[in-house]
Backbone as JSON Lines, residues from 0, in Angstrom:
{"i":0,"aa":"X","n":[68.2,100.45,102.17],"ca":[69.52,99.99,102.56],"c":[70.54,100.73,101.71]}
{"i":1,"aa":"X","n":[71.49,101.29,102.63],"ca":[72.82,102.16,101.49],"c":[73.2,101.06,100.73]}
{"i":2,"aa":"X","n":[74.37,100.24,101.25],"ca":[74.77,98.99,100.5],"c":[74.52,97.69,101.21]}
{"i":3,"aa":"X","n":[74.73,96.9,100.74],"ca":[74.3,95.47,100.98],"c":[75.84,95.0,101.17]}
{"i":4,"aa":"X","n":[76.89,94.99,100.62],"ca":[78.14,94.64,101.11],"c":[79.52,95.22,101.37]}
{"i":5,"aa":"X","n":[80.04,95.91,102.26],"ca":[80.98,96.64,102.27],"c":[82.12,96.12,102.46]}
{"i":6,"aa":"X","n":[83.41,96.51,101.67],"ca":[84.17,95.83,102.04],"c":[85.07,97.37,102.73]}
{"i":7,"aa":"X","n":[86.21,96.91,103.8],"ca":[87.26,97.92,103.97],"c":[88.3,97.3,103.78]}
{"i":8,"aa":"X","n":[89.45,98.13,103.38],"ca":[90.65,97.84,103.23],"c":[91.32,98.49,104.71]}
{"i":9,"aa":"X","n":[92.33,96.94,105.22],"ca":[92.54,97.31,106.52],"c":[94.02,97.04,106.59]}
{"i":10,"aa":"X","n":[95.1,98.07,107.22],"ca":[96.47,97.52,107.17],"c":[97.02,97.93,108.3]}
{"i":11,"aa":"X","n":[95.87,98.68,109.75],"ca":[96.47,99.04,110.88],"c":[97.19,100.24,111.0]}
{"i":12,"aa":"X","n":[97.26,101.05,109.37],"ca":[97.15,102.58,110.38],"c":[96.28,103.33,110.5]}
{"i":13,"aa":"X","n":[96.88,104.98,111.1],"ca":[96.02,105.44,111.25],"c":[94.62,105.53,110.63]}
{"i":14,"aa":"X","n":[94.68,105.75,108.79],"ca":[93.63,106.38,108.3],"c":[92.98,104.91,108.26]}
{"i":15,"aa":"X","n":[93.83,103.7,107.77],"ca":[92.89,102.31,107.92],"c":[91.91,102.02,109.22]}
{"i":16,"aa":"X","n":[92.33,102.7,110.62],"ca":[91.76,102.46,111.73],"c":[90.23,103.52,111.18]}
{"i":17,"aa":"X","n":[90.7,104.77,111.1],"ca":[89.54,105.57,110.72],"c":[88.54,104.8,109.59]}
{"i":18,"aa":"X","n":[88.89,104.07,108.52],"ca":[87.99,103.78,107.66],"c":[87.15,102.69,107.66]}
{"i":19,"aa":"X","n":[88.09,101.78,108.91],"ca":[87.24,100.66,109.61],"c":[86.1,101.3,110.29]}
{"i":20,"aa":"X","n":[85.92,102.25,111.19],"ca":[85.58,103.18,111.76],"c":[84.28,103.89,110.98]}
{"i":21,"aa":"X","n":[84.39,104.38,109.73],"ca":[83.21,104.69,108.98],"c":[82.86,103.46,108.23]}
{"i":22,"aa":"X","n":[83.29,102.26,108.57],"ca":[82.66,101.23,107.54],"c":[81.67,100.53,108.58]}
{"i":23,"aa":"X","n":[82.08,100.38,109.84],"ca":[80.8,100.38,110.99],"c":[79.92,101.05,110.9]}
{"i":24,"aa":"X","n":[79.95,102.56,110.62],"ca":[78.92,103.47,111.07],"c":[78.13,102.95,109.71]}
{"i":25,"aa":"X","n":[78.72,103.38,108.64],"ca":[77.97,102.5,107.6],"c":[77.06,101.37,107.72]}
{"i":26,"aa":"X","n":[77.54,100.0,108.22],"ca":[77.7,98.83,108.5],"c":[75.71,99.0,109.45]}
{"i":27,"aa":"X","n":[75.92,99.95,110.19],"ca":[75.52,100.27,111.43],"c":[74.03,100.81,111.09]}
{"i":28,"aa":"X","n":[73.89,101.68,110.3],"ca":[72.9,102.06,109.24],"c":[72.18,100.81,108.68]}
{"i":29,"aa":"X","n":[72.69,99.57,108.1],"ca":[72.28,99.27,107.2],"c":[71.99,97.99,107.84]}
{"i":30,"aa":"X","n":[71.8,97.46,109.04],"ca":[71.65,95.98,110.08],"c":[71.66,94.76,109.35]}
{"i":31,"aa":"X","n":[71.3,94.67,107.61],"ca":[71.05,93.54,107.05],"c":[72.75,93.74,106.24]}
{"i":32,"aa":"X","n":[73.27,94.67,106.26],"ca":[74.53,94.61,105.57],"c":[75.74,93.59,105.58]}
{"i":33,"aa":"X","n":[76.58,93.58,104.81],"ca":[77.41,92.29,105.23],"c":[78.89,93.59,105.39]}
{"i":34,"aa":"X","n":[79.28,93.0,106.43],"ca":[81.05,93.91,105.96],"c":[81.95,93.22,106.28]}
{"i":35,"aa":"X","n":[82.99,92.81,105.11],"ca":[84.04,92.41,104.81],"c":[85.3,93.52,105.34]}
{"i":36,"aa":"X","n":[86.1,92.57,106.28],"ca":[87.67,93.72,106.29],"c":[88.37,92.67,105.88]}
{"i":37,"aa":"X","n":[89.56,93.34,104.63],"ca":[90.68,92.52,104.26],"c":[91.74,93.56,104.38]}
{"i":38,"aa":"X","n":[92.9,92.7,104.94],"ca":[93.83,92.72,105.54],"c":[95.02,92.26,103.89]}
{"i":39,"aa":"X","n":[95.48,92.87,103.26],"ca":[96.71,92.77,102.24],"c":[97.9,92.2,102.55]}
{"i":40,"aa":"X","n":[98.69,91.68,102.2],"ca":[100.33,91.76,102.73],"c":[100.92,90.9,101.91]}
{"i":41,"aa":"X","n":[101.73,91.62,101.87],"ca":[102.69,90.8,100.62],"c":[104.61,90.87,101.64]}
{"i":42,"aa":"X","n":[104.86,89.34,100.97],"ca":[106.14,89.31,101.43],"c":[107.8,90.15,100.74]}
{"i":43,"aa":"X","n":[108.36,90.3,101.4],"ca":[109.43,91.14,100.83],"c":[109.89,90.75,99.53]}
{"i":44,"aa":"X","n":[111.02,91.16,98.57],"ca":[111.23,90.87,97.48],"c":[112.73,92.05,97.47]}
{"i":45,"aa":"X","n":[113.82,91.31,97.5],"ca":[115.04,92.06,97.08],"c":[115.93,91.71,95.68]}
{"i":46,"aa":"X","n":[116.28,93.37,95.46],"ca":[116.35,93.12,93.54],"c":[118.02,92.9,93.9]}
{"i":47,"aa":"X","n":[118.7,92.08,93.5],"ca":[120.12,92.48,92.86],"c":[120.03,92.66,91.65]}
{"i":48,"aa":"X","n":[120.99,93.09,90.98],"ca":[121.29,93.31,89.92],"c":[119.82,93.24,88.75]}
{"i":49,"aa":"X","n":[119.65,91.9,87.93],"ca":[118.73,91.38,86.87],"c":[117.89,90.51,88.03]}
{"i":50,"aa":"X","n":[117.83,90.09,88.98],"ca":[117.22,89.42,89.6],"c":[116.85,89.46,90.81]}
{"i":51,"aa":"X","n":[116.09,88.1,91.66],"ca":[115.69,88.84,92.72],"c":[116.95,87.7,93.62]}
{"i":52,"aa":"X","n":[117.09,88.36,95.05],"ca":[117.95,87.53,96.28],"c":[117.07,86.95,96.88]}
{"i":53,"aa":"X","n":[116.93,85.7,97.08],"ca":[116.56,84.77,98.1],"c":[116.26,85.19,99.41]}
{"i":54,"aa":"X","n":[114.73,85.42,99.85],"ca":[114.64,86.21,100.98],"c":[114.57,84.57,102.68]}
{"i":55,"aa":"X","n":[115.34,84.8,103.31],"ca":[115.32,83.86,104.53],"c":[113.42,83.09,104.46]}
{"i":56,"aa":"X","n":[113.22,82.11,104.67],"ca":[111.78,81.51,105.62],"c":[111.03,82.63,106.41]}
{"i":57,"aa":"X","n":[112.56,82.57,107.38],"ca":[111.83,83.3,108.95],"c":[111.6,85.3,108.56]}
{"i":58,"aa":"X","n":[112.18,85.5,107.45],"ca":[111.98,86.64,107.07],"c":[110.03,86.61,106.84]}
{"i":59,"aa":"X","n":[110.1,85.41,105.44],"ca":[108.24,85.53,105.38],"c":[107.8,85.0,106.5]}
{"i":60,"aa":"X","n":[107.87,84.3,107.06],"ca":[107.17,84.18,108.59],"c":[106.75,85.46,109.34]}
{"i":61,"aa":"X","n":[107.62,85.72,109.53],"ca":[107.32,87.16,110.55],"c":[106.41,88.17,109.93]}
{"i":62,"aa":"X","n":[106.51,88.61,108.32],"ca":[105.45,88.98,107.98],"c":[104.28,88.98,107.88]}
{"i":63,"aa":"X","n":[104.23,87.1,107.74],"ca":[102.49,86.28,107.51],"c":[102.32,86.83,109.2]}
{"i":64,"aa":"X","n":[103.1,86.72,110.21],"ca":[102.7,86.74,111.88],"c":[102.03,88.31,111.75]}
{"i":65,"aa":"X","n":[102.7,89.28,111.49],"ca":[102.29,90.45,111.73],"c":[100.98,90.69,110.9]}
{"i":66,"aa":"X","n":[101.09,90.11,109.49],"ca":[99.25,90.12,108.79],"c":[98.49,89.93,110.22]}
{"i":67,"aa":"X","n":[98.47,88.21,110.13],"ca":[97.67,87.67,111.12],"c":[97.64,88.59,112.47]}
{"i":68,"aa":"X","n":[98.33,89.38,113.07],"ca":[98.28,89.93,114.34],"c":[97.36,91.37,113.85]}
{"i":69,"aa":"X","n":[97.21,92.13,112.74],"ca":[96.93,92.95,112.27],"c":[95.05,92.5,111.95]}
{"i":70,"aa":"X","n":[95.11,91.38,111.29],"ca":[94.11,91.02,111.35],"c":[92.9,90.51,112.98]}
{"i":71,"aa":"X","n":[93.7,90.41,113.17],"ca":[93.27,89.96,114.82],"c":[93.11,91.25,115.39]}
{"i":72,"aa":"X","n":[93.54,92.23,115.37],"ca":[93.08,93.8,115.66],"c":[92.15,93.9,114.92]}
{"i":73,"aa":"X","n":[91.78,93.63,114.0],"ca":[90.56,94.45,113.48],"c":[89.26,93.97,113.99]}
{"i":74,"aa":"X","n":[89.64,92.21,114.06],"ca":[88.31,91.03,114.9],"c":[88.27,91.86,116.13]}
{"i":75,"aa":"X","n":[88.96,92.23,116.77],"ca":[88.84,92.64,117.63],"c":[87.9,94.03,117.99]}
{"i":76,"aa":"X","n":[88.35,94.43,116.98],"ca":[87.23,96.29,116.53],"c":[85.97,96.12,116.37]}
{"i":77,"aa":"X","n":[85.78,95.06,115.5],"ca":[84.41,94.84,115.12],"c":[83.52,94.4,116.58]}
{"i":78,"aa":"X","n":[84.27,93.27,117.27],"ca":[83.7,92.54,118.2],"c":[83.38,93.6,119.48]}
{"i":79,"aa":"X","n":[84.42,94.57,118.97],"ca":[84.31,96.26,120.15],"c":[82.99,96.78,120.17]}
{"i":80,"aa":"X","n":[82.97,97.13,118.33],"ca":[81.97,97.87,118.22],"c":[80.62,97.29,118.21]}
{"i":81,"aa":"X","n":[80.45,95.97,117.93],"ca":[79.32,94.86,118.08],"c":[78.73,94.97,116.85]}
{"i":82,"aa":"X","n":[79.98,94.91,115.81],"ca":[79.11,94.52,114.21],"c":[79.83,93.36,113.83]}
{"i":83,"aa":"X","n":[78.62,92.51,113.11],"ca":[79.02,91.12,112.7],"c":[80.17,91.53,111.46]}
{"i":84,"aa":"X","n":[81.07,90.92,111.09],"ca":[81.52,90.85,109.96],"c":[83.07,90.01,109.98]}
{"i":85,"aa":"X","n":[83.69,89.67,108.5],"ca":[84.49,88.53,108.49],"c":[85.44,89.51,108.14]}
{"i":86,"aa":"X","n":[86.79,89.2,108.66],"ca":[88.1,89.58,108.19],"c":[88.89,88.39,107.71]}
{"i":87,"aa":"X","n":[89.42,88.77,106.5],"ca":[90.04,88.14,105.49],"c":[91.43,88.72,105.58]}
{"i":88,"aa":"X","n":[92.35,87.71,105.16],"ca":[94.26,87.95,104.86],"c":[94.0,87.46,103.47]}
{"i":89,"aa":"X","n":[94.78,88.19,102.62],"ca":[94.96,88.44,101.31],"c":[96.57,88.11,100.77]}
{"i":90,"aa":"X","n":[97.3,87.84,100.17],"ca":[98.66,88.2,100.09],"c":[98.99,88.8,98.48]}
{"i":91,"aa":"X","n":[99.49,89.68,98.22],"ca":[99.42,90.2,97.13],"c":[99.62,91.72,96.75]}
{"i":92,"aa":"X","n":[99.38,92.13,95.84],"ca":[99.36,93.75,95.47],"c":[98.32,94.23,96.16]}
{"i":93,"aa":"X","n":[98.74,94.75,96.89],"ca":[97.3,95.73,97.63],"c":[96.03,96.12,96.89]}
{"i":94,"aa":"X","n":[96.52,96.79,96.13],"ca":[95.4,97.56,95.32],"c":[94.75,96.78,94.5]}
{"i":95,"aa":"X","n":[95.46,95.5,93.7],"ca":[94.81,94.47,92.93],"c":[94.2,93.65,93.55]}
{"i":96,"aa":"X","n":[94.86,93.17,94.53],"ca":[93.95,92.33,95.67],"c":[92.51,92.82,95.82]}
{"i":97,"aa":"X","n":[92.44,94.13,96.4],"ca":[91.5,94.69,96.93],"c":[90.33,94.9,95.55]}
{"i":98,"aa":"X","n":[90.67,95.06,94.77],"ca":[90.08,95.0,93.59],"c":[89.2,94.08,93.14]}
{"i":99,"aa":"X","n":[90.1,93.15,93.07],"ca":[89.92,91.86,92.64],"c":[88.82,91.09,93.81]}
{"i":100,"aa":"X","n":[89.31,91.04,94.9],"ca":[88.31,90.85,96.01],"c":[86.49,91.5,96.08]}
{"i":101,"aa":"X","n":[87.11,92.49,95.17],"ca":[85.1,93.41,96.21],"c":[84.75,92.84,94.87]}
{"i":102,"aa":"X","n":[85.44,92.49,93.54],"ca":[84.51,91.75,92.37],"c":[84.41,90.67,92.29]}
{"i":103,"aa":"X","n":[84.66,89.89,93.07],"ca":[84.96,88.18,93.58],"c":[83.73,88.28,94.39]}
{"i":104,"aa":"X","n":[83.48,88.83,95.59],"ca":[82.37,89.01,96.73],"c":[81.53,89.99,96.48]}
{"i":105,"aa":"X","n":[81.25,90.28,94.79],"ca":[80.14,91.14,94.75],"c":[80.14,92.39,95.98]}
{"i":106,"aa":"X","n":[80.79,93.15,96.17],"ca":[80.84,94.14,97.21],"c":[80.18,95.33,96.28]}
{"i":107,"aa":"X","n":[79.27,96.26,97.2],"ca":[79.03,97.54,96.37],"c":[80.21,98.22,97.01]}
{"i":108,"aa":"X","n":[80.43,98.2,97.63],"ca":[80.85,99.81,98.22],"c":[82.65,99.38,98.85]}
{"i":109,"aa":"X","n":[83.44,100.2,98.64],"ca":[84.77,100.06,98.97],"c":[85.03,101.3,100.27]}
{"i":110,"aa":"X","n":[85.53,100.84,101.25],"ca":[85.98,101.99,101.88],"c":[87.87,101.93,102.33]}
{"i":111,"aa":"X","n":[88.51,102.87,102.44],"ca":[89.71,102.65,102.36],"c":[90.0,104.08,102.61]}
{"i":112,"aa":"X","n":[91.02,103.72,104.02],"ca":[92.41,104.71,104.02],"c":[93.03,105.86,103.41]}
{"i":113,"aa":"X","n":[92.83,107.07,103.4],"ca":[93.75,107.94,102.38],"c":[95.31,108.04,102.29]}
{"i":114,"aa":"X","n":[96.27,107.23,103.19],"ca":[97.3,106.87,103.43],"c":[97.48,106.0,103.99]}
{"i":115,"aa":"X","n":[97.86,104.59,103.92],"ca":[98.67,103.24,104.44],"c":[99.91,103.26,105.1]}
{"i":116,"aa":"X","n":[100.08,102.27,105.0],"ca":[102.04,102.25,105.79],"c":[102.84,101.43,104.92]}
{"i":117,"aa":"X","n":[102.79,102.21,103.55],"ca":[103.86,101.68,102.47],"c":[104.79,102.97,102.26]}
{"i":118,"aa":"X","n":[104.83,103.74,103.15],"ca":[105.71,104.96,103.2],"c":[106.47,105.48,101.66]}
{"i":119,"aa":"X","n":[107.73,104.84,101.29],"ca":[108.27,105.78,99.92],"c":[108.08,104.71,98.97]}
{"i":120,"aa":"X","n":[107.16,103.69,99.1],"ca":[106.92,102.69,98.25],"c":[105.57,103.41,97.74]}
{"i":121,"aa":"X","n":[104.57,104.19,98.48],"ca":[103.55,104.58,97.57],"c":[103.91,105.61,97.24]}
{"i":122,"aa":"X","n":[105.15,106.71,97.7],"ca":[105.07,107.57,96.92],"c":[106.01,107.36,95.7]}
{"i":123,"aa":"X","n":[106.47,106.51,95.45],"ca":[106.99,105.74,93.98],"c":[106.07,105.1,93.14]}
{"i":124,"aa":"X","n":[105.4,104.61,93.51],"ca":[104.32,103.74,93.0],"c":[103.19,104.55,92.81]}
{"i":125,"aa":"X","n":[102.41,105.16,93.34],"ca":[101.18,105.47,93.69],"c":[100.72,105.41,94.85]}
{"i":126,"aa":"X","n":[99.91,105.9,95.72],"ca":[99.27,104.83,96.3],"c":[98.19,104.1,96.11]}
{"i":127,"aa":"X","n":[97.69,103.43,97.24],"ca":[96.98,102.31,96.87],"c":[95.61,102.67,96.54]}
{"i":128,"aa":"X","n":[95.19,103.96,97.75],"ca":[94.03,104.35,97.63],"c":[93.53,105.0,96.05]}
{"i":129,"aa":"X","n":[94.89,105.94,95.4],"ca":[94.35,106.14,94.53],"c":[93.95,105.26,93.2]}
{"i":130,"aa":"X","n":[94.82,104.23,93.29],"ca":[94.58,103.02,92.28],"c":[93.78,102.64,92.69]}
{"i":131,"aa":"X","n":[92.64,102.45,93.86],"ca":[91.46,101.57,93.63],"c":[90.69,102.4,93.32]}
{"i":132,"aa":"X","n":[90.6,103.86,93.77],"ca":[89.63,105.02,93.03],"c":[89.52,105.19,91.94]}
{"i":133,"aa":"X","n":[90.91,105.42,91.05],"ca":[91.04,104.81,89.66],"c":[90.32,103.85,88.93]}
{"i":134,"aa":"X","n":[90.08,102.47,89.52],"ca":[89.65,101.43,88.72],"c":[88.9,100.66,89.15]}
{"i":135,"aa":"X","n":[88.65,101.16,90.34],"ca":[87.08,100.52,91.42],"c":[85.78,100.97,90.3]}
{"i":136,"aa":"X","n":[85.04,99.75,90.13],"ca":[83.64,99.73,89.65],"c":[82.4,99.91,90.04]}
{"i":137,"aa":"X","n":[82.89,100.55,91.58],"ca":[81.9,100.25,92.19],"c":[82.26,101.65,93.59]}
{"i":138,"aa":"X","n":[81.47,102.45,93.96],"ca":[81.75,103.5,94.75],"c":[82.81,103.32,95.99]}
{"i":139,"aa":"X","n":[83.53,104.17,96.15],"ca":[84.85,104.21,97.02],"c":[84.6,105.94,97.64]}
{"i":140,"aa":"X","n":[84.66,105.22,99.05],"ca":[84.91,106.08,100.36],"c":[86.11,105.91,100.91]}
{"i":141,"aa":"X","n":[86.99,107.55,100.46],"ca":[88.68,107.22,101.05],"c":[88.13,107.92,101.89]}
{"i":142,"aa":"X","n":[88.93,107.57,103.29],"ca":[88.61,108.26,104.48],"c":[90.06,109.1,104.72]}
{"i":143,"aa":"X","n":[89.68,110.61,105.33],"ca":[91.17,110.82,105.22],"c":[91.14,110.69,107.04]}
């Protein structure tokens, strides 16, 4: 057996669609495997000045809707491709989440995206993929 638990990191774009995509074929190989897709999302956050502005309800609403609709695409992929596995919503730092998650669920193996849809937020930050390559304990497949 390659791994026994895979997790993917899933956020609905392109390269996330692709890495769902090799985490099946993976998945697919290994019939006793377990695969985990988690789905990240964190709600907005606006700075004034020293602090942050009060973001509307219906502002985080619509975000938790689009997780959940994002997540429901992926149930949907799996149920396409006819591999068992659970998708999870997360809310949080992407990369810590995801982290924190495959060492919570004992996961060997990480697969993930070589670009997300955090556009000039990862190229300020990092991105995500490379912070879990960074500090993942456990082998990581970025898919480009």
């Amino acid at each position: 057996m390659l791994f026994n638990k895979i997790l993917v990191a899933y956020d609905g774009s392109k390269a996330s669609n692709k890495a769902l995509d090799k985490a099946v074929e993976l998945a697919k190989l290994s019939p006793e495997s377990e695969l985990a897709v988690l789905h990240v999302y964190d709600f907005p956050r606006f700075y004034i000045a020293e602090g942050f502005a009060p973001v509307p309800d219906t502002v985080n609403m619509e975000f938790y809707e689009l997780a959940e609709k994002t997540a429901d695409e992926a149930r949907n992929r799996l149920a396409a491709a006819g591999v068992n596995g659970k998708v999870e919503l997360a809310q949080g730092a992407a990369a810590e989440v995801i982290l924190r998650y495959a060492g919570e669920q004992s996961c060997d193996a990480i697969v993930i995206g070589s670009r997300g849809l955090g556009g000039i937020r990862e190229f300020v930050l990092g991105s995500v993929s490379h912070n879990v390559v960074q500090h993942a304990q456990i082998p990581v497949l970025v898919v480009k």
